[in-house]
C-alpha positions as CSV (number, residue, x, y, z in Angstrom):
1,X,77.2,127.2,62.8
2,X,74.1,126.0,65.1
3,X,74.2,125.7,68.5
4,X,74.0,122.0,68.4
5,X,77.0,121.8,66.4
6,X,80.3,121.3,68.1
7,X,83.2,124.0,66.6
8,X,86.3,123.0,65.4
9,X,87.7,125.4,68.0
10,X,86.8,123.0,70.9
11,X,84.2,124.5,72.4
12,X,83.4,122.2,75.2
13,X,79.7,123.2,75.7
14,X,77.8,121.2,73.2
15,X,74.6,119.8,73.5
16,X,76.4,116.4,74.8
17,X,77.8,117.9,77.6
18,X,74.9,120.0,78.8
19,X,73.1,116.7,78.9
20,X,75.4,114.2,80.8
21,X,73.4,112.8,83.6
22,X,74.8,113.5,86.9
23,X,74.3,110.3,88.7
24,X,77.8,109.0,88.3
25,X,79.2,111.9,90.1
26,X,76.8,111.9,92.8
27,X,77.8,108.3,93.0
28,X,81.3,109.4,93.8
29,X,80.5,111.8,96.3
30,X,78.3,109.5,98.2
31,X,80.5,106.8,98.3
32,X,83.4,108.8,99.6
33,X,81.0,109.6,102.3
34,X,79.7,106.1,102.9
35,X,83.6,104.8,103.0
36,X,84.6,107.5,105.2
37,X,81.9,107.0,108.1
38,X,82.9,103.4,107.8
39,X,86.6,103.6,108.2
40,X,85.6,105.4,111.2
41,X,82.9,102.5,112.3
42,X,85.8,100.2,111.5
43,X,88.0,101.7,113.8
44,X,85.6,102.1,116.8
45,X,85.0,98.4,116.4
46,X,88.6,97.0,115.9
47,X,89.3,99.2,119.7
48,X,86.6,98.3,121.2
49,X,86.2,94.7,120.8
50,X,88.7,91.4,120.8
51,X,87.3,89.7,118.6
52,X,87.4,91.7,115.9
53,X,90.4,93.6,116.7
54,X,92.5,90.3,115.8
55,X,89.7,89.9,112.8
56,X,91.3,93.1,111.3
57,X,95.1,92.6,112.3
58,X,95.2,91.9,108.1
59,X,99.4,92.9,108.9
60,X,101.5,92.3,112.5
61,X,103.4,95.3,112.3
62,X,100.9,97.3,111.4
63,X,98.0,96.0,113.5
64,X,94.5,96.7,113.3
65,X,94.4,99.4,111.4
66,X,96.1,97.3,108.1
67,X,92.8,95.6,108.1
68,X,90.5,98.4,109.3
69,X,91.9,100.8,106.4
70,X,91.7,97.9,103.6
71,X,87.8,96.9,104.3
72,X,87.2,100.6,104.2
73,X,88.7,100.9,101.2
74,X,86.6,97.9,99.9
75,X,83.7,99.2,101.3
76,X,84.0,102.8,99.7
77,X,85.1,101.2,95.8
78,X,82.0,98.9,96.4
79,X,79.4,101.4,97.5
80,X,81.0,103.6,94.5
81,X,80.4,100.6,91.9
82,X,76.7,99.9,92.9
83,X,76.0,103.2,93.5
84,X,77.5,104.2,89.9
85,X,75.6,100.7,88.3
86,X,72.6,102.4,89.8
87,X,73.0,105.8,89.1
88,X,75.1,106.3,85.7
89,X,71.7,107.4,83.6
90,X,70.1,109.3,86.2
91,X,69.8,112.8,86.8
92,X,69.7,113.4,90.9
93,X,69.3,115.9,93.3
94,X,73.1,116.5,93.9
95,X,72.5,119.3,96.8
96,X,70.9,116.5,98.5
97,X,73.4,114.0,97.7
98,X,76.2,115.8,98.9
99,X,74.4,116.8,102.2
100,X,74.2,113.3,102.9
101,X,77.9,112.9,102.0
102,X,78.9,115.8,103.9
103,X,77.0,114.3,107.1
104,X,78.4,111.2,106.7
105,X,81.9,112.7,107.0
106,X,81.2,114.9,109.3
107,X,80.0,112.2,111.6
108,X,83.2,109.9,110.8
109,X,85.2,112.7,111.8
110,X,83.2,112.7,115.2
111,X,83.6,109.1,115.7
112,X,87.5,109.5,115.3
113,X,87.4,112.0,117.9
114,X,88.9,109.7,121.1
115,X,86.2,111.6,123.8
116,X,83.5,110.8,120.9
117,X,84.9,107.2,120.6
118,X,85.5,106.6,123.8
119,X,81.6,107.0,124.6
120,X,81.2,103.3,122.3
């Protein structure tokens, strides 16, 4: 059997899966960075300032954070979609992908820290 041949055993790498492009994966990654940083962003807002604070109060028992969570969440399956509508034939440089994504949540974990938020 040739290598290009898939086996009736199920052998899983064939020639189509050696070539799936990775840009839908990347996509993923980056977008749970990009929705992670902004939750954070979100937060730091909806404290600091009145305005948006009862902008985000989407629930009364819950407060703020009903509304800050949800438009994260929105934000995060948006930049995932147009990321993914962008990226889903493209091979990319996922090291440097992910070291954005990884920055990105590194900083939102900063932001969420109070003495780091309380500096906004």
């Amino acid at each position: 059997m040739s290598a290009h041949t898939p086996s009736i055993s199920g052998d899983a790498r064939t020639a189509d899966a050696r070539d799936l492009p990775n840009g839908p994966g990347a996509a993923a990654v980056l977008a749970a960075g990009i929705g992670s940083f902004l939750l954070a962003v979100f937060a730091i807002l909806a404290d600091k300032a009145a305005s948006i604070k009862s902008l985000m109060n989407f629930s009364k028992p819950t407060g703020p954070l009903s509304g800050v969570t949800t438009c994260a969440i929105v934000a995060w399956l948006a930049a995932w979609a147009l990321l993914h509508a962008r990226w889903r034939n493209r091979n990319l440089a996922f090291a440097r992908v992910s070291a954005i994504a990884f920055v990105l949540l590194f900083l939102s974990l900063l932001l969420t820290f109070p003495p780091i938020a309380d500096l906004f």
